[in-house]
C-alpha positions, -999 to +999 in steps of 0.1 A: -028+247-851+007+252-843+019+276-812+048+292-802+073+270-784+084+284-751+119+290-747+139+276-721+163+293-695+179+285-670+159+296-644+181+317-612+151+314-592+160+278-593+193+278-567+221+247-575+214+237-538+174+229-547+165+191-548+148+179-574+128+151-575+114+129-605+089+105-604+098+070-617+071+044-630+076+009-614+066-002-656+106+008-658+118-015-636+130-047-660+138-069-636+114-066-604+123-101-591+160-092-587+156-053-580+173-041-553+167-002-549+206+003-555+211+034-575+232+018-605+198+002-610+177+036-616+167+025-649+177+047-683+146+057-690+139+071-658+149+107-672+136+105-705+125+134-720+084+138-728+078+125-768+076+160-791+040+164-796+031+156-761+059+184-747+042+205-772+007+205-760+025+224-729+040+246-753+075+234-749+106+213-765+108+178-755+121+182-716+116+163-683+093+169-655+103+177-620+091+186-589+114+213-570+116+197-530+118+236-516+084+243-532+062+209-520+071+220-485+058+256-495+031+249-509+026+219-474+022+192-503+041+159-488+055+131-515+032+112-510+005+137-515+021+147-550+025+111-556-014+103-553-024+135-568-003+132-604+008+096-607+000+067-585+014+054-547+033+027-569+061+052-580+094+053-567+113+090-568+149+098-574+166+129-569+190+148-579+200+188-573+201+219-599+231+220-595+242+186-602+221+189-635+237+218-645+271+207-638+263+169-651+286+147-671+289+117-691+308+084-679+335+093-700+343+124-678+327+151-707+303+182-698+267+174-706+253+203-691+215+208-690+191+234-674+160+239-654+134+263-658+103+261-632+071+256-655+045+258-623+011+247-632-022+259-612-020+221-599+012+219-597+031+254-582+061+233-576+065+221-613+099+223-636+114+207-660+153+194-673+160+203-707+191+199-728+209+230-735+218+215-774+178+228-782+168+191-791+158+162-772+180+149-748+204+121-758+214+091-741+251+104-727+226+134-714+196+112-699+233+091-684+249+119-670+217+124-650+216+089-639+246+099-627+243+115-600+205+105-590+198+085-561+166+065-549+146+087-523+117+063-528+114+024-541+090+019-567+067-012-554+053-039-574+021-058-584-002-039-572 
């Protein structure tokens, strides 16, 4: 059974000035006995796009999930309720802004732009995702440019 992929755009109902926020598995965190919370230790992976076949069960190209800030607070669902309810209290959350996706670049100074596109689920209104505007999975100088210019909004915690 194969389906139609959805295509992407870049959604305009998604402004530059909306925070985004991406949940972040403590699992990521190499080093938990040293880990600081500083954001040059938001680990690589920590925007790494969904495999192929799992982004295709939700009928779209390998992307990232995020949450859009503006539409937990309309929707009156707090962090940590959105925590709980699709990953676990243990998470930490970075964050980022359309904008800052849009605009993002590598370490070496070069455009790596990439889009979002709100992907709202019945239990999730507030769902998007960050997709590479190549039409392939996201590369490393993409998934860096992002690390970029994330910062920590919430520590992931540990052994528990």
């Amino acid at each position: 059974m194969s389906a139609a992929l959805r295509d992407f755009i870049d959604d305009p109902e998604v402004a530059d000035d909306d925070v985004l926020l991406r949940a972040v598995s403590p699992e990521l965190i190499d080093d938990t006995e040293s880990f600081l919370g500083r954001d040059d230790e938001i680990p690589s992976r920590a925007w790494q796009d969904q495999k192929e076949d799992e982004a295709a069960k939700w009928g779209l190209r390998p992307c990232a999930s995020v949450a859009v800030a503006r539409l937990l607070s309309d929707h009156e669902c707090p962090v940590d309720m959105w925590l709980e309810k699709v990953f676990r209290l243990t998470y930490g959350i970075i964050q980022t802004t359309a904008g800052d996706v849009r605009r993002a670049e590598s370490p070496q100074g070069h455009a790596v732009p990439q889009g979002v596109m709100l992907y709202p689920t019945q239990d999730q209104p507030w769902h998007a995702v960050v997709w590479s505007r190549r039409g392939a999975k996201r590369n490393k100088t993409e998934m860096k440019g992002l690390l970029l210019r994330s910062h920590w909004v919430r520590l992931p915690t540990f052994g528990q």
